[in-house]
C-alpha positions as CSV (number, residue, x, y, z in Angstrom):
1,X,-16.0,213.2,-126.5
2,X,-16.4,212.6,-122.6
3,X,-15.0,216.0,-122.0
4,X,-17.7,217.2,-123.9
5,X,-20.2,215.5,-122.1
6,X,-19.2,216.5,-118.8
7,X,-19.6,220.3,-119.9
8,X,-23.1,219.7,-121.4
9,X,-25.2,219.7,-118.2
10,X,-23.7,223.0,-116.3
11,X,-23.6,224.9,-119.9
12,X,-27.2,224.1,-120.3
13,X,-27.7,224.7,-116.4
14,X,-26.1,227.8,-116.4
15,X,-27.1,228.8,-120.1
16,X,-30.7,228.5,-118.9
17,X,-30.5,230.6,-115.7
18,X,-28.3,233.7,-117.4
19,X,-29.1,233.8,-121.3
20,X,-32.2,231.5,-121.5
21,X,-33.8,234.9,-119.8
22,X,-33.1,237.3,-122.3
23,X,-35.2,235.1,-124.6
24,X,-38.0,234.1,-122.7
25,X,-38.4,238.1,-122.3
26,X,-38.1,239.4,-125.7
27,X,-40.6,236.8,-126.9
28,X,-43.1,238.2,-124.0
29,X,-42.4,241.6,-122.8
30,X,-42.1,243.2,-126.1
31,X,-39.5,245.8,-127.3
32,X,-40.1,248.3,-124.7
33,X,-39.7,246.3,-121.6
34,X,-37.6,242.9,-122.7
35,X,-34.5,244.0,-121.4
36,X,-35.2,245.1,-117.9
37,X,-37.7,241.9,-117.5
38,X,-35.1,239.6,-118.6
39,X,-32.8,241.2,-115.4
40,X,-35.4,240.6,-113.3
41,X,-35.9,237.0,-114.5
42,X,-32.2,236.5,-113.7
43,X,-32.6,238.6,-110.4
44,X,-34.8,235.9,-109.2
45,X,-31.9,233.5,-109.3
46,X,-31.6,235.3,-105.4
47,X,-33.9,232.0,-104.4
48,X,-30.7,230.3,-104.3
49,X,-29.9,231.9,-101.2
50,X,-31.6,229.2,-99.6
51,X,-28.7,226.7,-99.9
52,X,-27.0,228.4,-97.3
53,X,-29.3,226.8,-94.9
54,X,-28.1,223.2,-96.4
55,X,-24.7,221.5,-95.0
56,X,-23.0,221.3,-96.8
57,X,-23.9,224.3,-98.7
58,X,-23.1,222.6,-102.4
59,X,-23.8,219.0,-102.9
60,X,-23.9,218.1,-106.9
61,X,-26.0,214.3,-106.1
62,X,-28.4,216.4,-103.9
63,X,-31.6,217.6,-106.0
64,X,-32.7,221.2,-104.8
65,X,-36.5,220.5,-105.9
66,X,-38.2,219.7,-102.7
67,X,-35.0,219.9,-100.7
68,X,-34.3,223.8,-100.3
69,X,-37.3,226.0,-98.9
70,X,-37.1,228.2,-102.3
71,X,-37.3,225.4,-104.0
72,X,-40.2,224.0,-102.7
73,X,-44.1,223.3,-103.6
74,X,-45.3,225.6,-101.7
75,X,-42.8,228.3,-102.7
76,X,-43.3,227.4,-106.5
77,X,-48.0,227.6,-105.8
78,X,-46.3,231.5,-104.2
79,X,-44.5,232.5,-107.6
80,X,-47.6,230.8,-109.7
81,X,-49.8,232.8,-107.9
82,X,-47.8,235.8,-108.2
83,X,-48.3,235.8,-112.3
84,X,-51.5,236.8,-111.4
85,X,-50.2,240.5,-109.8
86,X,-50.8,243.0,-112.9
87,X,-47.2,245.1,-112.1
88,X,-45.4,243.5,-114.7
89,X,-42.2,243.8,-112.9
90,X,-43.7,241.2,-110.3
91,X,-44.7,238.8,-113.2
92,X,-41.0,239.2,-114.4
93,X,-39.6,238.0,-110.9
94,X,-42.5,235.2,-110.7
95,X,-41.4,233.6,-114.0
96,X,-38.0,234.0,-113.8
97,X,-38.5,232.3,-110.1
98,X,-40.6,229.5,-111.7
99,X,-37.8,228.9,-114.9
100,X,-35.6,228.5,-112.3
101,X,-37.0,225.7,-110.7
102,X,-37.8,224.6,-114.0
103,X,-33.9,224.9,-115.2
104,X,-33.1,223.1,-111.7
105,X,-35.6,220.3,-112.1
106,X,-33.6,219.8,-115.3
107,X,-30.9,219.7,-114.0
108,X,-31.8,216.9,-111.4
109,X,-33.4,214.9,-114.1
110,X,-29.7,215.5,-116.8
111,X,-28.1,214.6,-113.0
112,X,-30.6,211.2,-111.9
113,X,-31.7,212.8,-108.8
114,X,-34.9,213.2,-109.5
């Protein structure tokens, strides 16, 4: 059962930033558009990028929340406000931003780093 345990937290992790998307889209950009807004929700996983400013680049008892400039306050008030921009393409990157910090603050919580 332990092994099982230890694969709970990066299946959900990694469930939520890769399929978790697909969902959040068909529930909200309708049939027309669900499929190329769920790519762009997992398109703004790109805000990882900002670990490689961190040394060491990967450290799994180091909470990204407020550590990583992506990851940040400020940068999650800049995807919040960027709902608000009527291309819907935009609002697709904005959420899928946002889930991601939600997925990652998740993640530190499952973790006790946060």
């Amino acid at each position: 059962m332990s092994s099982l345990s230890s694969l709970l937290p990066p299946l959900i992790h990694y469930g939520f930033h890769f399929v978790a998307p697909f969902v959040i889209a068909r529930l909200l950009f309708g049939r027309a558009r669900w499929l190329v807004a769920a790519g762009l929700m997992i398109m703004a996983n790109v805000i990882d990028a900002d670990h490689l400013l961190a040394t060491p680049i990967f450290d799994p008892n180091r909470c990204s929340i407020g550590f990583h400039p992506l990851h940040s306050e400020l940068a999650a008030v800049a995807y919040a406000a960027a709902l608000l921009v009527p291309d819907w393409k935009v609002r697709a990157l904005a959420l899928g931003a946002l889930w991601h910090l939600a997925t990652d603050g998740l993640d530190c919580v499952m973790q006790g780093t946060w």
